[in-house]
Backbone as a chain_set.jsonl record, in Angstrom:
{"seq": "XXXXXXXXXXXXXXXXXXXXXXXXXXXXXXXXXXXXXXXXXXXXXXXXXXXXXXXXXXXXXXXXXXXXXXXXXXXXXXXXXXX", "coords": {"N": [[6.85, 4.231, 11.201], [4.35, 1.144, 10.538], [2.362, -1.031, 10.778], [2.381, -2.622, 8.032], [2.19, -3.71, 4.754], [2.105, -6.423, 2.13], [2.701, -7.157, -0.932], [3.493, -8.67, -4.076], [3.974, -7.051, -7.636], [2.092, -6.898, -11.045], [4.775, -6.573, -12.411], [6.562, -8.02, -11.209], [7.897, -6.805, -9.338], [8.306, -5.742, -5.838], [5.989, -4.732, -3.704], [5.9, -2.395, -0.955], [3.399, -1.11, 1.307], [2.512, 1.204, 4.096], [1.722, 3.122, 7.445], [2.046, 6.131, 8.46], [1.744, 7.003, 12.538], [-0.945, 8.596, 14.295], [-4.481, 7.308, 14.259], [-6.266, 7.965, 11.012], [-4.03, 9.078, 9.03], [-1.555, 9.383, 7.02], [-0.728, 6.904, 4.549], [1.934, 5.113, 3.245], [4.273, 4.664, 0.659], [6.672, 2.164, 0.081], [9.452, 0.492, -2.407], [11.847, -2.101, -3.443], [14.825, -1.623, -4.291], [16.983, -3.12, -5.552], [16.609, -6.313, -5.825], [15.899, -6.343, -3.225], [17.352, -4.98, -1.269], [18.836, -1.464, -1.388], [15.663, -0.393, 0.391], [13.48, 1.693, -0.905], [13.098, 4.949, -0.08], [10.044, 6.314, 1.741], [7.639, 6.882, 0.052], [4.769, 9.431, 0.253], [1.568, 8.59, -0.045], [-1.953, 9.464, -1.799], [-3.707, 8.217, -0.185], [-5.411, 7.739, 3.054], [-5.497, 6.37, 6.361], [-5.985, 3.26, 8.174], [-4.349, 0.004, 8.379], [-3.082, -0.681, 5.598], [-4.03, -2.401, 3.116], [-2.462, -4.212, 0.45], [-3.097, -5.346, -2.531], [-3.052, -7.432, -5.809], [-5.074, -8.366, -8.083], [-6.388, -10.907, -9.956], [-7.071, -9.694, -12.403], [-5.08, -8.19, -12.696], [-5.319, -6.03, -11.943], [-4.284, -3.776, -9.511], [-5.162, -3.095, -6.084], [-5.34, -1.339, -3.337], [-6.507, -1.663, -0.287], [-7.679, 0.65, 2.374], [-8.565, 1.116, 5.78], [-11.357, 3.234, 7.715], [-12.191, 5.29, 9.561], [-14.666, 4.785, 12.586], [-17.236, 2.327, 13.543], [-14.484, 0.619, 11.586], [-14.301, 1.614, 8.043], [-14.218, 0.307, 4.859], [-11.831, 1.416, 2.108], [-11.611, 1.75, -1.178], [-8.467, 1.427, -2.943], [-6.936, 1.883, -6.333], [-4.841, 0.452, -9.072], [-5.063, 0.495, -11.826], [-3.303, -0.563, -13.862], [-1.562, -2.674, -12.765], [0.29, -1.798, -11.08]], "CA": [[6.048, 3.507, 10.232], [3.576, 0.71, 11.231], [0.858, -1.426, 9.672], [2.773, -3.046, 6.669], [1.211, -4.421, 4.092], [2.85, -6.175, 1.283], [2.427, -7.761, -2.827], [4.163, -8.291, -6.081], [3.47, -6.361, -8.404], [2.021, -7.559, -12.211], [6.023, -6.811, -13.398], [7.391, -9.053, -10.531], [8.462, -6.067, -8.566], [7.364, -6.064, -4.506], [5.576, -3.073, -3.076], [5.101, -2.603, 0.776], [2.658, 0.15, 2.16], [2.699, 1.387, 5.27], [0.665, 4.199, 7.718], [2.299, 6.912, 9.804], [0.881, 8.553, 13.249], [-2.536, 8.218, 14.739], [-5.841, 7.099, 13.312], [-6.256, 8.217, 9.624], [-2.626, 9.878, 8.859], [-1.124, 9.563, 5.507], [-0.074, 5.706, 3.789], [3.014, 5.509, 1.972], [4.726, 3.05, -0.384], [8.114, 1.471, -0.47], [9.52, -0.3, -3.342], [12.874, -2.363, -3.388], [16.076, -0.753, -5.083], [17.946, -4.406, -6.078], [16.709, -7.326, -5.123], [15.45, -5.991, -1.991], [18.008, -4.032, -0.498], [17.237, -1.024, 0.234], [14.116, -0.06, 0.041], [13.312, 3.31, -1.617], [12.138, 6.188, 1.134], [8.589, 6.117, 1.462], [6.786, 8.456, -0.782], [3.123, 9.716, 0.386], [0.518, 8.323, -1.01], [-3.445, 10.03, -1.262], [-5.004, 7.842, 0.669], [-5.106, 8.05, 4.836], [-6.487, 5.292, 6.959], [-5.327, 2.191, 8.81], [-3.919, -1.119, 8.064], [-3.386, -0.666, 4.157], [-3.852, -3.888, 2.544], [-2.468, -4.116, -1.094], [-3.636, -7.246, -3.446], [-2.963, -8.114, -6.934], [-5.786, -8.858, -8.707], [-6.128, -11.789, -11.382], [-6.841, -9.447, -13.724], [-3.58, -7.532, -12.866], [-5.421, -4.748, -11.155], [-3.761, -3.492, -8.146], [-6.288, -2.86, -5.332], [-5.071, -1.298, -1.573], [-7.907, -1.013, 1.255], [-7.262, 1.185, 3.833], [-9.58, 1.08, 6.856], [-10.938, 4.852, 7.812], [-13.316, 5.215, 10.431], [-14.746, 4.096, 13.566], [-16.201, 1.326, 13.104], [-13.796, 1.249, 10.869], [-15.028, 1.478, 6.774], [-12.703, 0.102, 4.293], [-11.741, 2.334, 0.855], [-10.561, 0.757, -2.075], [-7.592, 2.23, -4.158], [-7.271, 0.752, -7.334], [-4.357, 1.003, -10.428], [-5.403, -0.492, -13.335], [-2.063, -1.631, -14.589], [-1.268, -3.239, -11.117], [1.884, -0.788, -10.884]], "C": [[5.56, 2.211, 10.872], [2.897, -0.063, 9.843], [1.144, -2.067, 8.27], [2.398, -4.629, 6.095], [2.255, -4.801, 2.629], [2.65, -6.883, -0.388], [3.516, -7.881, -3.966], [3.094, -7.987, -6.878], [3.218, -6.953, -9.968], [3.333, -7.633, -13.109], [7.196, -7.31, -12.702], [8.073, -8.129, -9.305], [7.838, -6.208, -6.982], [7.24, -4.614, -4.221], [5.107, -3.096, -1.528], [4.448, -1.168, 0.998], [2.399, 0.004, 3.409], [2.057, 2.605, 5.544], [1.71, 5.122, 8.773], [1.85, 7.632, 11.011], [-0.293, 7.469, 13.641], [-3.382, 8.066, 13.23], [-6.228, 8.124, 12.044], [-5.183, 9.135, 8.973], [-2.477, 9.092, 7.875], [-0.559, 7.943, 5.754], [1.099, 6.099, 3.037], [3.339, 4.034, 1.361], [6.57, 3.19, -0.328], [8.417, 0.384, -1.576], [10.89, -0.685, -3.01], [13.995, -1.933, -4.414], [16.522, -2.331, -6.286], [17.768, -5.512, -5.3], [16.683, -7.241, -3.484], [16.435, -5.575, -0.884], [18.745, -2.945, -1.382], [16.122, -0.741, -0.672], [14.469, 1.019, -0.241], [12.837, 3.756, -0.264], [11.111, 6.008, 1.023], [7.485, 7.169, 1.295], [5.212, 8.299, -0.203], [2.111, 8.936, -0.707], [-0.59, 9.331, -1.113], [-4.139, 9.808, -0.595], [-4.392, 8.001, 2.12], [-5.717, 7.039, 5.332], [-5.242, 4.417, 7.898], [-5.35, 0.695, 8.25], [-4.175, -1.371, 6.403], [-2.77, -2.176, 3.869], [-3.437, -3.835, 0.842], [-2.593, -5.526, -1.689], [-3.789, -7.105, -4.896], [-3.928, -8.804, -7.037], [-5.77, -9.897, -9.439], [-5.606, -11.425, -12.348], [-5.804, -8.74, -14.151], [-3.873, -6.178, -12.353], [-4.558, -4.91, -9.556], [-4.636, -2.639, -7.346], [-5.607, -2.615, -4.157], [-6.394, -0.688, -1.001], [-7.677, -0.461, 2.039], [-8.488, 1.557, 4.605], [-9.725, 2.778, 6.861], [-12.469, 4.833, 8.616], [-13.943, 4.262, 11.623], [-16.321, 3.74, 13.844], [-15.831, 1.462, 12.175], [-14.829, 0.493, 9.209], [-14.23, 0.75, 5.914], [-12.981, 0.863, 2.834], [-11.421, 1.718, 0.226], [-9.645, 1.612, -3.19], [-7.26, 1.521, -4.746], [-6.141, 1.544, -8.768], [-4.352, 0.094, -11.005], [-4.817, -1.775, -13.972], [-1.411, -2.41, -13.308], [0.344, -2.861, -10.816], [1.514, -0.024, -9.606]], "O": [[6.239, 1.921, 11.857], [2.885, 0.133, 8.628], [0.26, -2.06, 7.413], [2.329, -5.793, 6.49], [2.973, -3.96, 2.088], [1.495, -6.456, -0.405], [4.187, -7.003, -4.508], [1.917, -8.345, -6.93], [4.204, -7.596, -10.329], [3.393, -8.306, -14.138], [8.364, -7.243, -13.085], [8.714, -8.681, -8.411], [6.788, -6.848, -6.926], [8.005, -3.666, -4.397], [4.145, -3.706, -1.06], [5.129, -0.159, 0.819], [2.09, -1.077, 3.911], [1.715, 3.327, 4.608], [2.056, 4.633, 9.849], [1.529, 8.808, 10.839], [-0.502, 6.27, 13.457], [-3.238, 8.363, 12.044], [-6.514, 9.259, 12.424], [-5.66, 10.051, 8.303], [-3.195, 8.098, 7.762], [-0.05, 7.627, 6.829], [1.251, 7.122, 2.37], [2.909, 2.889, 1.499], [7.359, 4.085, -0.632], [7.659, -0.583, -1.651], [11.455, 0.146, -2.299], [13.636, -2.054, -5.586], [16.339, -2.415, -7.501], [18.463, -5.79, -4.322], [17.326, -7.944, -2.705], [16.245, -5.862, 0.298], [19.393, -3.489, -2.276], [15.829, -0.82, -1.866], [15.583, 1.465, 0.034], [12.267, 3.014, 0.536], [10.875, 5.374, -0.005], [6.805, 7.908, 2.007], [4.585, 7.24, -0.219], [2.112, 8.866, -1.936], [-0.292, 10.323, -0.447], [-5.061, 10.513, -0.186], [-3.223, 8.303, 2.363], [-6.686, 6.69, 4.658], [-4.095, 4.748, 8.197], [-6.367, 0.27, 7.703], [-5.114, -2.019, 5.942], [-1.747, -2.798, 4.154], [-4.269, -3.358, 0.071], [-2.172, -6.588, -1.229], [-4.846, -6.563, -5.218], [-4.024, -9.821, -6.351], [-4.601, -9.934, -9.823], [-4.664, -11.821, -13.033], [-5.462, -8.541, -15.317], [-3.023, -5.291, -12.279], [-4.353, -5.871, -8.814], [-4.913, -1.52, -7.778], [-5.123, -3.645, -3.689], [-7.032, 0.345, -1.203], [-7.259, -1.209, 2.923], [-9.361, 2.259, 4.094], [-8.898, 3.555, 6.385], [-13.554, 4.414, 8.212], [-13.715, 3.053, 11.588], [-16.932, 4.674, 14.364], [-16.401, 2.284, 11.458], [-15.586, -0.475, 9.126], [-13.181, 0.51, 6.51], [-14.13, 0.946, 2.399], [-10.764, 0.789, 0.697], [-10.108, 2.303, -4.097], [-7.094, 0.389, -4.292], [-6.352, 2.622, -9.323], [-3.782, -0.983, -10.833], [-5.141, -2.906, -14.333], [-0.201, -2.491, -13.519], [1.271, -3.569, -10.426], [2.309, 0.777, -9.114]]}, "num_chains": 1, "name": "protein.A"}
């Protein structure tokens, strides 16, 4: 794992994403168990790319970019409730 990217979340929780592998291979997400040890395993996400950025919105959206392409493009994944 590589490339970690990290935020609190709109219910105080922290979320890190991360990329496995060569150029556009699967993102995943870790979340913290208790006060940040341990981390959960790191479940797949949908999206694929490089250097996933995740950011808390104002409005409480939760927004990750992941780069994907050369030059590279950026995507935007987006949950509403910033979960």
């Amino acid at each position: 794992m590589g490339e970690p990217g990290m935020t609190e979340l709109a219910n105080g929780d922290l979320l890190m994403v991360l990329r496995n592998g060569e150029w556009g291979e699967p993102v995943f997400q870790t979340r913290p168990n208790d006060a940040g040890r341990p981390w959960s395993n790191p479940k797949k996400l949908p999206a694929t790319g490089v250097w996933p950025t995740p950011c808390l919105m104002s409005n409480g959206m939760l927004v990750l970019a992941v780069g994907r392409g050369r030059p590279p493009n950026y995507y935007l994944w987006c949950s509403p409730d910033g979960s």
